[in-house]
C-alpha positions in Angstrom: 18.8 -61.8 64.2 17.4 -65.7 64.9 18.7 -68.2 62.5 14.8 -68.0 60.9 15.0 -64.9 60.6 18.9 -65.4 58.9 17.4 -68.5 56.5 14.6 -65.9 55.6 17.0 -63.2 54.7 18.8 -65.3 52.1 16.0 -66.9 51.1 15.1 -63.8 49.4 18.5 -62.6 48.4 18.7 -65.6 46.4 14.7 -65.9 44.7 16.2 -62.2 44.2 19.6 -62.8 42.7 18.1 -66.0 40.4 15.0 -63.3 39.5 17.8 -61.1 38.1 20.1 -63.3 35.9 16.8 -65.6 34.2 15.9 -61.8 33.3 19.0 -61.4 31.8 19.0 -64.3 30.2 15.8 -64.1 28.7 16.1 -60.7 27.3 19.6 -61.0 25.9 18.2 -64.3 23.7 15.5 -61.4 22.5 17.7 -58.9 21.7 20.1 -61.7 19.9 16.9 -62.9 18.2 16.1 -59.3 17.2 19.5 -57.7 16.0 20.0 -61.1 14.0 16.5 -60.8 12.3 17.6 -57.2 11.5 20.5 -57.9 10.2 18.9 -60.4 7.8 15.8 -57.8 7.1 15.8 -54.4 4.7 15.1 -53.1 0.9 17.9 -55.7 0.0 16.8 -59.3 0.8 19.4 -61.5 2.2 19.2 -65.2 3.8 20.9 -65.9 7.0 23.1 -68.1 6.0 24.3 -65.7 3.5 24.4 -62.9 6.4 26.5 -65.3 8.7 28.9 -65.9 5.7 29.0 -62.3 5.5 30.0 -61.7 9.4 32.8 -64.9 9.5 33.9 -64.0 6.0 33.6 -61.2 4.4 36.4 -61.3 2.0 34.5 -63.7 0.2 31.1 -62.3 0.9 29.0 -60.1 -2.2 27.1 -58.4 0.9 29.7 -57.9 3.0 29.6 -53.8 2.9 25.5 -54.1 3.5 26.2 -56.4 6.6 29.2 -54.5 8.0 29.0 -51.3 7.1 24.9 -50.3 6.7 23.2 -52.8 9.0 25.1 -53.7 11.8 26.6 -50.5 12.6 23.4 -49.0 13.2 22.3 -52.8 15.1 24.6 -51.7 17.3 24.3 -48.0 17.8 20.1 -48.7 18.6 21.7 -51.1 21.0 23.7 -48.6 22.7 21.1 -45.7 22.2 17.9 -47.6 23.8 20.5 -48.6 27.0 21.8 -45.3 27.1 18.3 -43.7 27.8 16.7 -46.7 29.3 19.7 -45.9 32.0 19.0 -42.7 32.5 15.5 -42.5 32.7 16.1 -45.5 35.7 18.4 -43.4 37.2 16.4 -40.4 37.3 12.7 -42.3 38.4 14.9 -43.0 41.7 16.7 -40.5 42.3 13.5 -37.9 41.9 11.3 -41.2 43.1 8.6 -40.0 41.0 7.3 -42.8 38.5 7.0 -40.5 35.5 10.5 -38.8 35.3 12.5 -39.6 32.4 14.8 -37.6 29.7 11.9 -35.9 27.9 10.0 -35.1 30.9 13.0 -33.0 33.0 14.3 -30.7 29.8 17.3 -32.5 28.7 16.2 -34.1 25.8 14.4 -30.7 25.3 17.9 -28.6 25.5 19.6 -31.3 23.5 17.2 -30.8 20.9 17.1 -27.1 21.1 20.9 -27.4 20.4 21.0 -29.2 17.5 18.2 -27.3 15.9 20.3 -24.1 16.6 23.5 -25.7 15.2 21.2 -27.2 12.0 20.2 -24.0 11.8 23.7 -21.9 11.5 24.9 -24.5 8.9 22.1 -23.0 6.9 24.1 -19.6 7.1 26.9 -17.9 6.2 28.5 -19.5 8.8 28.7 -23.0 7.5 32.4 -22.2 6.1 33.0 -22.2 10.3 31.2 -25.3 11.3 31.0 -28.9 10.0 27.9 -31.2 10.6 30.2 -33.5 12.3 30.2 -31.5 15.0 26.3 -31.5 15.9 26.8 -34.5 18.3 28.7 -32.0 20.2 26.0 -29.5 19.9 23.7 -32.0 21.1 25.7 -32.9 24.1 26.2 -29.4 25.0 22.7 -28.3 25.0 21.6 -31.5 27.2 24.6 -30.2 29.9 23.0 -26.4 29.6 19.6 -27.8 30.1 20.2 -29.9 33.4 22.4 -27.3 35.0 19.2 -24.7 34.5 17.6 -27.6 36.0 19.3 -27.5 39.2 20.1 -24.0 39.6 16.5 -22.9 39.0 15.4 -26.0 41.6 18.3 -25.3 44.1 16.4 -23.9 47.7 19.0 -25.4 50.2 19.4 -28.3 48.2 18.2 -29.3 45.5 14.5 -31.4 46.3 12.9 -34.1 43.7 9.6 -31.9 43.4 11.1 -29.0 42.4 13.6 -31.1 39.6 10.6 -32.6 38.2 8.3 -29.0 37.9 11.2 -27.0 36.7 12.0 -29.7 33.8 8.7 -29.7 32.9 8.6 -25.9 32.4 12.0 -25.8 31.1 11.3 -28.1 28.4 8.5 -26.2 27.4 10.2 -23.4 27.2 12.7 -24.9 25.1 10.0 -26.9 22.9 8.6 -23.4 21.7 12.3 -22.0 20.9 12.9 -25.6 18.7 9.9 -25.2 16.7 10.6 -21.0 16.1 13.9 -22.5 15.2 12.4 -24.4 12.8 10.0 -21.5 11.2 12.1 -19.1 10.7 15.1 -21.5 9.2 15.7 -22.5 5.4 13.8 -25.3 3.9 16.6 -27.9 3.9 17.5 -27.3 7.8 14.4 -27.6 8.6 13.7 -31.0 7.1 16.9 -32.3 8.5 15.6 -30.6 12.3 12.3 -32.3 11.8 13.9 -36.0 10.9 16.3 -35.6 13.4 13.8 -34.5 15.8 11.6 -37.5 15.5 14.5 -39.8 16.2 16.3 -41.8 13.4 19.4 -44.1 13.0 19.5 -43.4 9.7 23.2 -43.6 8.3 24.8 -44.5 11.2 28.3 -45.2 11.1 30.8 -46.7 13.0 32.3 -44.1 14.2 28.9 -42.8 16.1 29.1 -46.4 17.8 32.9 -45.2 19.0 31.4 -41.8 20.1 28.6 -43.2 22.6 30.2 -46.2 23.7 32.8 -44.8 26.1 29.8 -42.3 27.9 28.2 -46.0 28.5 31.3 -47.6 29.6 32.2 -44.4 32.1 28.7 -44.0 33.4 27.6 -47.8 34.2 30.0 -48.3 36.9 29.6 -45.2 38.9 25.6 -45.9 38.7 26.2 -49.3 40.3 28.8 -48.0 42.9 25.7 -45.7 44.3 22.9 -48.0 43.5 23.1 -48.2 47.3 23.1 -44.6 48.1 19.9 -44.2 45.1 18.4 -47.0 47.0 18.3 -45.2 50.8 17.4 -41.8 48.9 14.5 -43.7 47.8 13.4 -44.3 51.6 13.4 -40.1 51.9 15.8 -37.7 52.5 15.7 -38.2 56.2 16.2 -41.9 56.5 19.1 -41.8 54.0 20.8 -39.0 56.3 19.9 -41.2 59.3 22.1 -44.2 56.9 25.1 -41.7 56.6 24.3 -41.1 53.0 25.8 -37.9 51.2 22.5 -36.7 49.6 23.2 -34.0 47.9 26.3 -35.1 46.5 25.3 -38.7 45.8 21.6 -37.1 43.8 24.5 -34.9 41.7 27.0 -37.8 40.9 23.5 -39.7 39.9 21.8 -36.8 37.8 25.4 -36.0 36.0 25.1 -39.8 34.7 21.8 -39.7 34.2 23.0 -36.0 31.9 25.6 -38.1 30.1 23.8 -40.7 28.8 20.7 -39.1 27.8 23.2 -36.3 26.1 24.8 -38.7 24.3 22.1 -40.8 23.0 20.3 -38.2 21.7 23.3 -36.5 20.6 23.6 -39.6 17.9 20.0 -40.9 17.1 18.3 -37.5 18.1 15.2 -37.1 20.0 13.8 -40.9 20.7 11.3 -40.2 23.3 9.6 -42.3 25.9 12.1 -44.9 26.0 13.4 -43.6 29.5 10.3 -44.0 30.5 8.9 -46.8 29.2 12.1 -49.1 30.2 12.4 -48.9 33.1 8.9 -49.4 34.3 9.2 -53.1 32.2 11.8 -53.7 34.0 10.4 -52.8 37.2 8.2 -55.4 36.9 11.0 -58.4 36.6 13.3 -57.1 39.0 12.1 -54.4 41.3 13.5 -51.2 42.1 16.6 -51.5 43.1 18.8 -49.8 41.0 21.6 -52.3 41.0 19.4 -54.7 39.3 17.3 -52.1 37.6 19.7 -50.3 35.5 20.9 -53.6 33.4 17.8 -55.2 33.0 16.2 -51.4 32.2 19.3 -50.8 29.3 18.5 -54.9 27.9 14.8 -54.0 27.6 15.8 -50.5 26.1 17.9 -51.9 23.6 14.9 -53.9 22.5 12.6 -51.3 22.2 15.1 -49.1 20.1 16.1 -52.4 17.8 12.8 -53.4 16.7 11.6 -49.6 16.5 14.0 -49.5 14.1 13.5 -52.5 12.4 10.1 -51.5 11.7 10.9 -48.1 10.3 13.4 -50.4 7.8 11.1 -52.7 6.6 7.0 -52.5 7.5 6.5 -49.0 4.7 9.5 -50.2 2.3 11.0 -48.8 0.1 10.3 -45.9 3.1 12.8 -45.6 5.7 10.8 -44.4 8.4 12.6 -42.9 11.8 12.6 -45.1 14.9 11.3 -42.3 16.8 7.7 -42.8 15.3 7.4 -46.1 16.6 8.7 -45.5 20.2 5.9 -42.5 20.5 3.3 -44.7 19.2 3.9 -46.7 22.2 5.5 -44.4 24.8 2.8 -41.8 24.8 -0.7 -43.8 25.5 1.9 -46.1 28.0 2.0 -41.9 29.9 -1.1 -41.5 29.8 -1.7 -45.0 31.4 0.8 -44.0 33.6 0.1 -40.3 34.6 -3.7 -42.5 35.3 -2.7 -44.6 37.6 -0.8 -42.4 39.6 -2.7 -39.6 39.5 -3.3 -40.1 43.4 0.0 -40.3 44.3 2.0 -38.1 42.0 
């Protein structure tokens, strides 16, 4: 390589590397701007110098329990639920390199939801002596894990190819789509309203201890992602390249789609079916950063988080004294942005 060629190189690296953190930057300040305008926002009017009182002292704060134990808790769980599936759905656009993959599109949300309906469902029985709507997180989890193992044992043909993930979801989701809503017919009046809110996608209630349940999937996930950004990177070249690179395919797509499992799982495990944000975040993100997935996936789960925060926000405060799911909001948004998508790409995809 001539030294030109070398000052080129770096060149780049660093308009690349500068790129990255000024997007960091910038959407961090938004997402600070946004959770602090949350926290000052709701049925209950509060001032922010009252709500900062209330975070440095809440001993001697009246609105101490609506700050710490109503607002920010669920602040923080939109946080963690819009990076969650804001990660995923990045993960999965490269790995699959097909611009419109996401959680909703390859089945897991589907069997996640499918899951919980089910589990909604038995409460409504007399089994609910047996079960406890604690566990529907579980549920949730579970049914996403079922899903994407149909996923790539119905798509496995000597490997398992990024076509045949991305038909398979889609039918496999439908499948399951049609099984949620008979769910939903045939089950008592009260589990069916709390299917259908749930459904939609709401942060309604959340506690701090559904902030403890999806944090450590995000802490375990993030690093392995960025320890085969690399490998996610050559895949995206084709199969044959990568192999030509020494990259593990099939067990480096596996490693990739069990992370990408995990966090959708456990997001929608907690704030139920939020759709479009896998989609929709990474594609913003995309645009400040590229596609590489080492800068993709932080800037994707920043721009996530602020979908998911000001979704909710809305739903708090634009129909009070309605609380309206997020999940309404996102859709509003998510699905013309598919169709704009499935549009442009209809050429290539």
């Amino acid at each position: 390589m001539t030294q030109s060629s070398t000052l080129t190189y770096e060149s780049g690296a660093n308009n690349e590397s500068n790129r990255l953190l000024h997007s960091l930057w910038l959407l961090s300040l938004l997402l600070a701007a946004s959770a602090g305008l949350s926290l000052c926002l709701g049925s209950f009017p509060t001032q922010p110098l009252q709500v900062l009182s209330a975070l440095t002292a809440p001993a001697h704060s009246d609105i101490a329990f609506i700050i710490w134990q109503l607002r920010l808790p669920r602040i923080v769980l939109a946080i963690l639920v819009g990076a969650a599936l804001a990660m995923s759905g990045a993960i999965l656009q490269s790995i699959v390199r097909n611009p419109l993959a996401s959680p909703d599109v390859v089945g897991i949300t589907s069997g996640a939801a499918l899951a919980a309906v089910l589990y909604l469902t038995l409460l409504s029985t007399s089994l609910s002596t047996l079960l406890s709507i604690h566990w529907l997180p579980a549920a949730a989890m579970l049914g996403a894990l079922v899903s994407a193992l149909l996923v790539a044992s119905l798509a496995w043909k000597n490997g398992i190819s990024p076509s045949r993930v991305v038909l398979v979801g889609i039918g496999l989701a439908a499948a399951m789509g049609a099984g949620t809503t008979l769910l939903i017919v045939i089950s008592e009046d009260s589990a069916a309203m709390t299917a259908y809110v749930w459904l939609t996608g709401s942060l309604y209630a959340a506690q701090w201890g559904d902030v403890m349940g999806l944090m450590p999937w995000l802490l375990a996930a993030t690093p392995v992602v960025l320890a085969f950004s690399r490998h996610a990177d050559a895949m995206a070249l084709g199969d044959q390249v990568a192999e030509g690179l020494g990259v593990p395919i099939l067990r480096s797509r596996m490693i990739l789609l069990g992370c990408s499992v995990a966090l959708a799982g456990a997001a929608v495990a907690f704030a139920g079916g939020l759709s479009f944000v896998g989609l929709i975040a990474p594609h913003l993100a995309a645009k400040l950063v590229g596609r590489n997935l080492a800068r993709l996936v932080p800037v994707s789960a920043l721009v996530g988080a602020l979908i998911v925060v000001n979704a909710d926000l809305l739903g708090r405060v634009a129909f009070l004294p309605k609380d309206l799911p997020a999940g309404i909001f996102v859709a509003g948004i998510g699905a013309p942005f598919f169709v704009y998508l499935l549009h442009r790409s209809r050429g290539r995809v």
